[in-house]
C-alpha positions as CSV (number, residue, x, y, z in Angstrom):
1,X,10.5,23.0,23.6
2,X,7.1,22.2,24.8
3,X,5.2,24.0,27.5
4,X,5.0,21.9,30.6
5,X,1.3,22.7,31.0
6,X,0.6,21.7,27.3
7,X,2.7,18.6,27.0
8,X,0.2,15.7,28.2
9,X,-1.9,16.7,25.6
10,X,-2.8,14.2,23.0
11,X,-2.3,16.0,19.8
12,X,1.1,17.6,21.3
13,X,2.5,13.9,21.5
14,X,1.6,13.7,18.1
15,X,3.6,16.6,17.4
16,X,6.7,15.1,19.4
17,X,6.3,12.0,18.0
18,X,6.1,13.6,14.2
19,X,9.5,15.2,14.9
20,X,11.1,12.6,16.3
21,X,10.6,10.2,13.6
22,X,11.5,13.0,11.4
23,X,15.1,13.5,12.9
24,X,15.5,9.9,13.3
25,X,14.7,8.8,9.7
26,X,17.1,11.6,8.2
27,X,20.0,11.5,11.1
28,X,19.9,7.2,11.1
29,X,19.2,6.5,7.7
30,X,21.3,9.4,5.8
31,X,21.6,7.2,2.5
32,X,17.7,6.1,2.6
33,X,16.8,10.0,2.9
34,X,19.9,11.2,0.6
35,X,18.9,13.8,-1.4
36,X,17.7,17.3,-1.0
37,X,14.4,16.6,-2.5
38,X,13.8,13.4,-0.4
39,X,14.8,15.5,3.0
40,X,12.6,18.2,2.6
41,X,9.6,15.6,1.3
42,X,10.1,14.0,4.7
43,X,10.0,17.4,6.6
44,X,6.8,18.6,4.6
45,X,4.9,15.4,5.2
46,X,5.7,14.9,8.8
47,X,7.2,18.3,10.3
48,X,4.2,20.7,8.7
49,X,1.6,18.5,10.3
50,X,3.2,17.8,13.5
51,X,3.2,21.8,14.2
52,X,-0.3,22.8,12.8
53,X,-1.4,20.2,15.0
54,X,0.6,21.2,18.1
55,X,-0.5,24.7,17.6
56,X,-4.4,23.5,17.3
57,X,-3.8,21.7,20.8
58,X,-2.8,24.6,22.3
59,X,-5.4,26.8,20.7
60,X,-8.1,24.4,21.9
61,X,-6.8,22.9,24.8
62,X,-9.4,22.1,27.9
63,X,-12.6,22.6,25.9
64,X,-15.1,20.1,25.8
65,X,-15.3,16.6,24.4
66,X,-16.9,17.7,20.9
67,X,-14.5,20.6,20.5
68,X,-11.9,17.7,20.9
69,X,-13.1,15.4,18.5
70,X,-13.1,18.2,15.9
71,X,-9.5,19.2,17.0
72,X,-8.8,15.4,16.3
73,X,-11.2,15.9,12.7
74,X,-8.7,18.4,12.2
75,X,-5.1,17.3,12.9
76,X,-6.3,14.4,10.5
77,X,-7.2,16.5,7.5
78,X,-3.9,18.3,8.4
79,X,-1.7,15.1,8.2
80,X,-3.6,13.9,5.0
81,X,-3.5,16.8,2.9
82,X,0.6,17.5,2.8
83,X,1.0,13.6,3.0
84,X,-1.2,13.0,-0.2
85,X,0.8,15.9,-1.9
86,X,3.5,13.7,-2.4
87,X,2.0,10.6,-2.8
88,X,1.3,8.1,-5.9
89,X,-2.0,6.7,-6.5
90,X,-3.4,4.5,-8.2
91,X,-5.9,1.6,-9.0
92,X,-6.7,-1.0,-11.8
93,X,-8.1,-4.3,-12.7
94,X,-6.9,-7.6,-14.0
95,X,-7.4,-10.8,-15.7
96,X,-5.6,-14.2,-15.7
97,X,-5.0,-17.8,-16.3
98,X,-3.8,-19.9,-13.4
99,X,-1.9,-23.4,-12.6
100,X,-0.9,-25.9,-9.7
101,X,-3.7,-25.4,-6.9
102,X,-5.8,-23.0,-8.7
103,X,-5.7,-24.4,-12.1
104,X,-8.4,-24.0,-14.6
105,X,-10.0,-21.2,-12.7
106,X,-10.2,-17.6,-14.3
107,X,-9.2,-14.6,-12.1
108,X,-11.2,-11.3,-12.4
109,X,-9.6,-8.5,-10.2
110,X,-9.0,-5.0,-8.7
111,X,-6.6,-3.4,-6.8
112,X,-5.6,-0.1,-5.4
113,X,-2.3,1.0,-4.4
114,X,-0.4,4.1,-2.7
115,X,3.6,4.8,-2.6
116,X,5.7,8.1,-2.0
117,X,7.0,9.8,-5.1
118,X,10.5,9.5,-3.0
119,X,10.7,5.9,-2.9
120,X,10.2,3.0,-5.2
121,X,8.5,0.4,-2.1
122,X,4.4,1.2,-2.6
123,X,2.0,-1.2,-0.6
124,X,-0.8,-2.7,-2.9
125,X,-4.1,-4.5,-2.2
126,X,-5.8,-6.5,-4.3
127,X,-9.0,-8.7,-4.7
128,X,-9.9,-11.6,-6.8
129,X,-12.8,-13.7,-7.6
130,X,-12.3,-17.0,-9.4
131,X,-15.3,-18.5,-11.9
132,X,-15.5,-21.8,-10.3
133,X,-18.6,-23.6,-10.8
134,X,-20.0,-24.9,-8.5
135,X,-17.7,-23.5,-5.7
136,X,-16.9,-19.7,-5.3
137,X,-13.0,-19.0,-4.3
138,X,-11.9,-15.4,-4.0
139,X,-8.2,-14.3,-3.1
140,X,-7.5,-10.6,-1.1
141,X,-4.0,-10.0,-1.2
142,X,-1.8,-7.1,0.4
143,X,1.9,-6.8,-0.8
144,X,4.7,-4.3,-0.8
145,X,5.4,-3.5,-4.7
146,X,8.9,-2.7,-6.0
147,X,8.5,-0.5,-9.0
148,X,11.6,0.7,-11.2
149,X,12.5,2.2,-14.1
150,X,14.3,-0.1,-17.0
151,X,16.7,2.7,-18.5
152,X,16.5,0.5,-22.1
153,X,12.6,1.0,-22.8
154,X,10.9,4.7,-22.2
155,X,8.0,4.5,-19.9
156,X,8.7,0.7,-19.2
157,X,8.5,-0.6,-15.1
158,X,9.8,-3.7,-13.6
159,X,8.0,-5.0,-11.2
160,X,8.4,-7.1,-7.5
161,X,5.6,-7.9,-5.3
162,X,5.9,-9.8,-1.8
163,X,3.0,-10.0,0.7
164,X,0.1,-12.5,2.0
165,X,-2.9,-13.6,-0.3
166,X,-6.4,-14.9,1.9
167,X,-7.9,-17.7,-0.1
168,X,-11.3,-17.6,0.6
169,X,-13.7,-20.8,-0.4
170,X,-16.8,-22.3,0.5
171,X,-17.5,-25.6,2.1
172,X,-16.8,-28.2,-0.9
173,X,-14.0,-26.3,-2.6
174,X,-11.2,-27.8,-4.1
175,X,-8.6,-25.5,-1.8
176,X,-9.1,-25.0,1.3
177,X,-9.1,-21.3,3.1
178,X,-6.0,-20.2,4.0
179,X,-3.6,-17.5,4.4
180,X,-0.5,-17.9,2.2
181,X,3.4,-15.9,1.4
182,X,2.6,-14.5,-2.3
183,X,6.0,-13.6,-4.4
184,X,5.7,-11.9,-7.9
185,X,7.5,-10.2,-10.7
186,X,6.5,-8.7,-13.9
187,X,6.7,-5.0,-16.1
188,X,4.7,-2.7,-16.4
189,X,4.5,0.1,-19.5
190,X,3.0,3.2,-20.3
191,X,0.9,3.9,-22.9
192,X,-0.9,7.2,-21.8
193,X,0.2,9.9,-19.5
194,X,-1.7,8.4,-16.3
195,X,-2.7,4.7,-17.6
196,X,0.1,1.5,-17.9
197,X,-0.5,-1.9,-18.8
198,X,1.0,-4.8,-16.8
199,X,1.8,-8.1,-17.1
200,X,2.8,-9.9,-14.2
201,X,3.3,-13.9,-12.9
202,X,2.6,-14.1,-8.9
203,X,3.2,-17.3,-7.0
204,X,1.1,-18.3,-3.9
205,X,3.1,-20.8,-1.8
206,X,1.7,-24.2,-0.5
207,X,-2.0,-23.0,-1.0
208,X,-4.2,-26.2,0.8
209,X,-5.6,-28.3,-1.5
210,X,-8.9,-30.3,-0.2
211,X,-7.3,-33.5,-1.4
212,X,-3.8,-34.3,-1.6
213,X,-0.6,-32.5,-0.4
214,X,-0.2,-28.6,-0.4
215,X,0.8,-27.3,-3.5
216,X,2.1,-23.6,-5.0
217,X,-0.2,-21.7,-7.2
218,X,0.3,-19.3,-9.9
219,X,-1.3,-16.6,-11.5
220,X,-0.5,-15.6,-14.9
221,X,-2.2,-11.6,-14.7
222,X,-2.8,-8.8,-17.4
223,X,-4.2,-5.5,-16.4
224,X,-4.4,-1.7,-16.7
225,X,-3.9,0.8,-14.3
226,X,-4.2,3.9,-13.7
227,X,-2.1,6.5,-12.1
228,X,-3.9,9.4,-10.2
229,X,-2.4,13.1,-10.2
C-alpha cells in the first residue's frame, strides 16, 4: 500500500501502474502467461522495476527539478536493464526481386527487430531503397513477426509478418507515396549460433501507381540476420 503523502508522485504511478498490468496480464490472460517461466519473466520485467522506481521516488521525493530528471534518468535505466534481460535482438539486411507495382526495381535493405524470449509475436522495422533510375522510391515498414519452430528441420523458422509499409517517391515516380497493409510469410534457418538466413515473399496491398488502377506489390527477399545475446 502506498503512502498517502507519496502517492501523487510520478514515478510512484509508475510503480502502480507496473503492478497492475502485471496482475492483470497473469490473473486475465492465465493461458497467454501459462507457464512458470513465462510468470516469473513477466514479474521480473515489470514488478522489479516498478519497485526500484517506487523506492527512488520516495528516496528523492521534493528535491529540485534536476534531481528529478535524474530520478526519471534512472527509473529508465532500471526498466531497460531487467526488460532487455529477457529480450531477443536482432538486425540484418536483405536483397530482392519485385513484381506488380514495383516491378523491375531491386530492393536493398535493413532491419532491426526486438521480441521477448516468452513469446513468439516480435515487432520488426525495416527500410528499403529501390535502384530506380531516374526516380528514387524507398519503402520503411513496421510489422509484427510471427516466428516458430518447424519440429521436422533443426534450427529451421517459419515465418508471418503483418504491418504497414511507407512508400516514399519523388515527384515523377511511377508509384505514388503512400501508406499501405503489408502481409508476408517465409522460413528462416540457422546456420551459426547467432546468424540465420531467410527467405521470405511480402505482399504490399493496392500500392498507387501514377498511371492506371492501384495494384498489389510483391517482394521476393533474401537476407541474413543476426541474433544478439
Amino acid at each position: 500500500m502506498l503512502d498517502k503523502g507519496h502517492r501523487g508522485t510520478p514515478l510512484n504511478r509508475y510503480a502502480v501502474i507496473g503492478g497492475a498490468l502485471r496482475r492483470v496480464l497473469v490473473e486475465r490472460f492465465p493461458r497467454a502467461v501459462a507457464s512458470r517461466e513465462q510468470r516469473e519473466s513477466l514479474h521480473y520485467a515489470i514488478g522489479v522495476p516498478s519497485r526500484r522506481a517506487f523506492n527512488l521516488g520516495l528516496t528523492l521525493q521534493g528535491d529540485g527539478d534536476m534531481k528529478n530528471r535524474l530520478v526519471a534518468a534512472g527509473f529508465i535505466a532500471l526498466w531497460a536493464w531487467p526488460t532487455l534481460s529477457m529480450a531477443r535482438v536482432w538486425a540484418g539486411a536483405d536483397v530482392g526481386l519485385t513484381s506488380g507495382a514495383l516491378a523491375a526495381t531491386s530492393p536493398i535493405g535493413v532491419y532491426a527487430g526486438l521480441s521477448t524470449r516468452s513469446f513468439p509475436v516480435g515487432l520488426e522495422v525495416g527500410f528499403q531503397a529501390l535502384s530506380i533510375n531516374p526516380s528514387d522510391v524507398n519503402l520503411l515498414m513496421a510489422t509484427a513477426l510471427y516466428r516458430a519452430p518447424i519440429a521436422q528441420v533443426a534450427g529451421m523458422h517459419f515465418l508471418a509478418r503483418a504491418g504497414v509499409a511507407n512508400i516514399n517517391s519523388s515527384a515523377g515516380a511511377f508509384v505514388g507515396s503512400s501508406t499501405r497493409p503489408i502481409i508476408g510469410a517465409g522460413v528462416s534457418y540457422r546456420v551459426l549460433k547467432q546468424v540465420n538466413v531467410r527467405a521470405e515473399y511480402d505482399l504490399i496491398l493496392n500500392a498507387r501507381v501514377a498511371s492506371g488502377p492501384h495494384e498489389n506489390a510483391g517482394e521476393l527477399l533474401i537476407g541474413a540476420t543476426y541474433h544478439f545475446g
